[in-house]
TIZASE-127485 format. One record per atom (N, C-alpha, C): atom name; x, y negated, z negated; chain; residue number from 1. Coordinates in steps of 0.02 Angstrom, whole numbers, plus 50000, padded with zeros to 5 digits. Each point is the difference from the previous one (the first is absolute). Layout:
# TIZASE-127485
at c1 c2 c3 ch i
CA X Y Z A NUM
...
This chain:
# TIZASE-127485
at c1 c2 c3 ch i
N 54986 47795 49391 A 1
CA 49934 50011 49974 A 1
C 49997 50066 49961 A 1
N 50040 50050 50036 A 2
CA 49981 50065 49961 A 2
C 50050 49991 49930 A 2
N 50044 49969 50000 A 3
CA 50030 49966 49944 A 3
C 49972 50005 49957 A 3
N 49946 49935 49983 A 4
CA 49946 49992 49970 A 4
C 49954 50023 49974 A 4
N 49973 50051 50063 A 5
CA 49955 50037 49974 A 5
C 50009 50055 49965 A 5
N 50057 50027 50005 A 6
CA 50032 50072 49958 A 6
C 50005 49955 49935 A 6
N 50025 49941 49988 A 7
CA 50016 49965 49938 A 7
C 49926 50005 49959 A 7
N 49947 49975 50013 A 8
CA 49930 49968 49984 A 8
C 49980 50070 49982 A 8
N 50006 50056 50047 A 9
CA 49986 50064 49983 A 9
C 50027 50029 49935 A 9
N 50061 49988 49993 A 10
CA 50034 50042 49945 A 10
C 49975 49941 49929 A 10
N 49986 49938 50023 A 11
CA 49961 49966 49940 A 11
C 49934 50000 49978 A 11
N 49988 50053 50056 A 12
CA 49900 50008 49966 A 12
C 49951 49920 50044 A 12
N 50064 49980 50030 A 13
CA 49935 49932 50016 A 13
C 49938 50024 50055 A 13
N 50037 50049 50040 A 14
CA 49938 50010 50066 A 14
C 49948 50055 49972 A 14
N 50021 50017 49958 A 15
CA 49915 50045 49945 A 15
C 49969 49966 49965 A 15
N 50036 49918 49978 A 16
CA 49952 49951 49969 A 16
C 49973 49955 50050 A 16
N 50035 50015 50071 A 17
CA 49950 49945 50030 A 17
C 49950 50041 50031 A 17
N 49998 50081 50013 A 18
CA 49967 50038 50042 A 18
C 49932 49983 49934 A 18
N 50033 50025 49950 A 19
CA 49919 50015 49945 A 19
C 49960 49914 50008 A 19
N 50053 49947 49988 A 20
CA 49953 49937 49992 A 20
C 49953 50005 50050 A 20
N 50031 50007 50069 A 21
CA 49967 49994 50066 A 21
C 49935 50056 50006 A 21
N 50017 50057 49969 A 22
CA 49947 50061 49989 A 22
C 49940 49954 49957 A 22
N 49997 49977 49930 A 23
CA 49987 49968 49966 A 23
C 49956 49934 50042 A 23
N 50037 49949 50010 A 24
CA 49961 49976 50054 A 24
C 49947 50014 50054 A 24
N 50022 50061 50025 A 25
CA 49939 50017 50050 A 25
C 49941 50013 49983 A 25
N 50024 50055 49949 A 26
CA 49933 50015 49965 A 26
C 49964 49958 49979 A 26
N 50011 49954 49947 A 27
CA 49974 49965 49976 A 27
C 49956 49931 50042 A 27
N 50013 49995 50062 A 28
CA 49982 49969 50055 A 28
C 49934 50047 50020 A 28
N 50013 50052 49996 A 29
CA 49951 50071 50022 A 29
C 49947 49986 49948 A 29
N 49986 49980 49944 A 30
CA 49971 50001 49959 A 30
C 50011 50079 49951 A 30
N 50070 50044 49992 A 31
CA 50013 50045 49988 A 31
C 50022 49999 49931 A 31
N 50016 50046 49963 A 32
CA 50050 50011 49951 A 32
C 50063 50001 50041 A 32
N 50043 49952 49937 A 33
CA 50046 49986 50041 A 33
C 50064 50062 49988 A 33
N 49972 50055 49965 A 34
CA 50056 50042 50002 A 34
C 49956 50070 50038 A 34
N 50032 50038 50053 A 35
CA 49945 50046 50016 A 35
C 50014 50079 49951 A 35
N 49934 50033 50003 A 36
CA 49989 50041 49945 A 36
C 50004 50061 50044 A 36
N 50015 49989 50064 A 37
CA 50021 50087 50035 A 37
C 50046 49963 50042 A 37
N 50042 50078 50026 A 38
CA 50048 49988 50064 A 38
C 49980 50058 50045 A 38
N 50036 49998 50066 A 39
CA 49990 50050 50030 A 39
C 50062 49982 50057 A 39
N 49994 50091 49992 A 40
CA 50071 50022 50028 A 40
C 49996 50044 50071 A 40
N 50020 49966 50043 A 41
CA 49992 50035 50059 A 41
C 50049 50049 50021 A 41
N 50005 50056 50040 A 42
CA 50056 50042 50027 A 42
C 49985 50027 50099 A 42
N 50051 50005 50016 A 43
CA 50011 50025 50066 A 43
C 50017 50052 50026 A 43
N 49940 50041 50015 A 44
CA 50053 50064 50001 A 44
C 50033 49988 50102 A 44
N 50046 50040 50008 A 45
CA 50035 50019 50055 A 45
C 50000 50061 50007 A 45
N 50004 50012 50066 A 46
CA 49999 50074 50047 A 46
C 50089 50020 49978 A 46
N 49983 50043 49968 A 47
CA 50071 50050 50009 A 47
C 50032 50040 50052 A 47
N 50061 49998 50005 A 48
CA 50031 50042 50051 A 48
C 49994 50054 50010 A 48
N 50001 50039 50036 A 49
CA 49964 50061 50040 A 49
C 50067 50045 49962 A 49
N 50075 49968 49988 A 50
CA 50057 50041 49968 A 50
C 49974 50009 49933 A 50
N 49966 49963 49962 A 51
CA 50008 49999 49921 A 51
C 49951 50074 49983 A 51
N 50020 50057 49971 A 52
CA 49972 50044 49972 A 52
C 49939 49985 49972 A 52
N 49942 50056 50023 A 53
CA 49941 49982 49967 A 53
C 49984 49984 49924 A 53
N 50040 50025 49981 A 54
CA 49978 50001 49907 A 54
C 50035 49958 49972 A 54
N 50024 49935 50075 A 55
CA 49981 49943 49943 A 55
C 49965 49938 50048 A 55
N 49955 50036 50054 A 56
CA 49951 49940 50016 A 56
C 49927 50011 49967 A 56
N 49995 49944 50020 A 57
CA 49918 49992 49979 A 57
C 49948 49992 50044 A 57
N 49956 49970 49982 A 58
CA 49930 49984 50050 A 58
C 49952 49972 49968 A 58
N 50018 49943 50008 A 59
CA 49937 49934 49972 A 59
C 49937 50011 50054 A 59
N 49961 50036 49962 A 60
CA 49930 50010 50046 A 60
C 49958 49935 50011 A 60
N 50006 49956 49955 A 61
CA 49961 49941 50016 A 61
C 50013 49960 50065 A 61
N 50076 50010 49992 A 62
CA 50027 49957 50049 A 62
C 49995 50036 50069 A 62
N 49992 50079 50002 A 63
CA 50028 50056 50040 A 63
C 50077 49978 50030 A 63
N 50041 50013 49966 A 64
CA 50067 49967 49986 A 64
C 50071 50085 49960 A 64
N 50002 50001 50033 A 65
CA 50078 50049 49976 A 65
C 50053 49951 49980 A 65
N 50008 50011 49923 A 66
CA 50052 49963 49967 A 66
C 50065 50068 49974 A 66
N 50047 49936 49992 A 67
CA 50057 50049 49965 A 67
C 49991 49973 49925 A 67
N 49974 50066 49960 A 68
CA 50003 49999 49925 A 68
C 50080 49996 49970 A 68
N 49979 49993 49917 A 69
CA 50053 50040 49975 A 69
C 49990 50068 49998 A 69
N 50067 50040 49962 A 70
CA 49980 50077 49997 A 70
C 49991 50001 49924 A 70
């Protein structure tokens, strides 16, 4: 199976069946069938107590200590 699917992948078929199927839903939704925003989610994680301060962070929303870049 994973055969296959690495094959279908490197041929573009599972991005033409993901969009038809995208396509479909919507249009079932009574939507435009192409959507006109995306949205991008992220996670921050608690950093290690070893990693030097100046390169964590602190997602206040989350009240969350992340490891940035520097």
């Amino acid at each position: 199976m994973y055969w296959h699917f690495t094959r279908w992948k490197e041929a573009g078929v599972t991005d033409q069946i993901t969009g038809a199927l995208r396509q479909q839903v919507r249009a079932a939704a009574d939507r435009d069938q192409e959507p006109s925003a995306g949205i991008i989610d992220s996670q921050s994680v608690k950093g290690a107590n070893t990693v030097p301060e100046t390169t964590r962070g602190y997602d206040a929303a989350k009240r969350i200590g992340f490891v940035g870049e520097s």
